[in-house]
N, C-alpha and C positions, 0 to 999 in steps of 0.2 A: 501290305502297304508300306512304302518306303520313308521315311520321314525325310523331308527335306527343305531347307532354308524357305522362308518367302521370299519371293521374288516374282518375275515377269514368266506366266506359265500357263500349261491348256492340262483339265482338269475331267478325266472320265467318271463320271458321276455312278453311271450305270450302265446297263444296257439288257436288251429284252428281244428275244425270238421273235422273227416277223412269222415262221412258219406254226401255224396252228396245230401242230399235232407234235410239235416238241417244243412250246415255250411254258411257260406259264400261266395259269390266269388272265384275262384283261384286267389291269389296272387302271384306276384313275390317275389322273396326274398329282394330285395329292399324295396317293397312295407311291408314286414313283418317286417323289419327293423323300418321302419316308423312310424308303428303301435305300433312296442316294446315302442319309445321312447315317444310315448303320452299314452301308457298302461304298464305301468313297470310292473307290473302284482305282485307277494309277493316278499319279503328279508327275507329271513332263515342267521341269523347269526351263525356263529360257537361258542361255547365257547373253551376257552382256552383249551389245553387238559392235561387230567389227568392220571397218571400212571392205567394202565388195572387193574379191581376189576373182575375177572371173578366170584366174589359171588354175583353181584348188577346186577341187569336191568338197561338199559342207556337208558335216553328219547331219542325223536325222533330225535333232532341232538343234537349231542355228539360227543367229539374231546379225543381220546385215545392216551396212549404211552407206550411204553414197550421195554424195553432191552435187547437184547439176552444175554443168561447168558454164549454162548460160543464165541462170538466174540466179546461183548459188545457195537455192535451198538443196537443205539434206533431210532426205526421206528415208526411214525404218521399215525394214521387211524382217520379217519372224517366220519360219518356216519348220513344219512340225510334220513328218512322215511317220503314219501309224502303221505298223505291219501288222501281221495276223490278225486279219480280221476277218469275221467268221460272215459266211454268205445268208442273206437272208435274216439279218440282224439288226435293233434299230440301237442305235449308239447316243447315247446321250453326251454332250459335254461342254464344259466351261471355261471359259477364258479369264484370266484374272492379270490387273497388272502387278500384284504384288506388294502393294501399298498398304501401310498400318492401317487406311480406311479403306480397299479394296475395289475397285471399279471393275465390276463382273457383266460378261455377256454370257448366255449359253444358247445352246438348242440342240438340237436331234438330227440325226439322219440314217437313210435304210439302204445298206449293201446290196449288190445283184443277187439273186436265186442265184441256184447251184444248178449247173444241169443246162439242159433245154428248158425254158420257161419265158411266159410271155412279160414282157414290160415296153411302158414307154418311154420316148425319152422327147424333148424338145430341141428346135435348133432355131436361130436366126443370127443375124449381125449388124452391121453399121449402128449400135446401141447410143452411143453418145451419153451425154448428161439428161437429165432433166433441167428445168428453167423456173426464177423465180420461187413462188410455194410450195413447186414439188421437188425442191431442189435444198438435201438437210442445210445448206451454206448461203442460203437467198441468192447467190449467182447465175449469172447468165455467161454460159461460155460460147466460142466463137461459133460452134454446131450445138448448143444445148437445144433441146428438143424435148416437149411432155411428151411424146410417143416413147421417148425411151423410158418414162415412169411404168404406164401403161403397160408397156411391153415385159416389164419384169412382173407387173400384177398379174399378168396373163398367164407367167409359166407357174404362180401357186392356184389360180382358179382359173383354166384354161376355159370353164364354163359349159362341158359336155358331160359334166354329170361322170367322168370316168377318174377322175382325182387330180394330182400333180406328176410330172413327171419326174422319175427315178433319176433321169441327171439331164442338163442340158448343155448344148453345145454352142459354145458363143464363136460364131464365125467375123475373123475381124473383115472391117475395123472394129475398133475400141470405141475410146472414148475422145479420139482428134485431138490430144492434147498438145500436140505436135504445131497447133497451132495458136494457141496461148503459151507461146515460149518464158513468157517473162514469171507465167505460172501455172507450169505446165504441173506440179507436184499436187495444187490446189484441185484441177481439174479429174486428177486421177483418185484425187480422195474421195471426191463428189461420187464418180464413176462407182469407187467401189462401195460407197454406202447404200448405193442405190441397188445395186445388183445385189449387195449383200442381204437384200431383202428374202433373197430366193437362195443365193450359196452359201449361207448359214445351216441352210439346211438338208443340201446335195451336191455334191459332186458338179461345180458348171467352170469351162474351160475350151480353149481351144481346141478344135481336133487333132488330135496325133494316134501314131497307130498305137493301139491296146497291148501291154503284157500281162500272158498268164499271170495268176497270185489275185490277193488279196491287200490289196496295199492301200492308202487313201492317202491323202494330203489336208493340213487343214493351215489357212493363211491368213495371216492378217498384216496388214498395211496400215501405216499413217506417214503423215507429214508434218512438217515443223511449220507455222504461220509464220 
């Protein structure tokens, strides 16, 4: 374990064998609790973030900004690329903004088997916002829609008794922000806290084609009111 400065950072807690015949015990979550706190496992610090160069490569964590040039808000991207990472593994970890009183998110997610092996995955698109109570912002945007609340409840309890799916693939559109231009940054927050219900916890993204390795991404987004 490295010591490093507080500041704005993603925080590996743990992590535990998904395959039964080389992990561990089953633990409680208590019990994984327990484990975090005598194996902090790494600290990915953020650096400060820098106005968007889309002519540069950003190393593996990198803190971005950029200003709408039609509403003039500016919205923060953080981007964290974890390498080696072992197949068939469930990865615990935390998000912290680095504050003398800390505002921490965390959760968990599980790598593909190794090999040929069976899993599933989900896919859908045109998502949009949620509206009104199902909507963390009380907003209603110009496509807000409950089907897209619903639609993300779907990919944690799909409801056939066979689990959640291993990652999903969000075929755009997005989230139509293209059309509340005056707040279009507000619209994309909504988007992601919604979706974030399910990609907190796997792998959910457009399609593109797949490279060999072991590699993940873990993201977070905000905007400035």
């Amino acid at each position: 374990m490295i010591s490093i400065p507080n500041g704005p950072g993603l925080r590996w807690l743990s992590r535990r064998r998904a395959c039964a015949r080389r992990h561990r015990p089953e633990r409680t979550a208590d019990h994984d609790a327990a484990a975090a706190h005598h194996d902090p496992g790494w600290l990915i610090k953020l650096p400060d973030p820098r106005p968007l160069d889309v002519t540069r490569r950003y190393d593996e964590a990198a803190s971005i900004s950029f200003t709408d040039g039609l509403n003039g808000q500016t919205t923060y991207f953080s981007h964290v690329q974890l390498r080696h990472l072992e197949p068939g593994t469930r990865y615990f970890y935390q998000v912290s903004d680095g504050a003398a009183t800390p505002s921490t998110a965390g959760a968990s997610f599980a790598t593909a088997p190794w090999g040929r092996a069976k899993f599933r995955f989900s896919s859908f698109g045109d998502l949009a916002t949620p509206s009104w109570d199902l909507n963390t912002s009380g907003n209603i945007w110009h496509e807000s829609c409950d089907n897209s609340w619903y639609a993300v409840t779907a990919i944690e309890n799909p409801g056939d008794g066979q689990g959640a799916p291993l990652f999903h693939l969000l075929n755009g559109d997005l989230c139509y922000a293209n059309l509340d231009v005056n707040n279009a940054p507000g619209v994309w927050r909504d988007f992601g806290h919604n979706i974030g219900r399910s990609a907190a916890s796997r792998p959910a993204g457009s399609p593109r084609r797949a490279r060999r390795g072991t590699t993940g991404t873990a993201r977070t987004a905000s905007a400035t009111t």
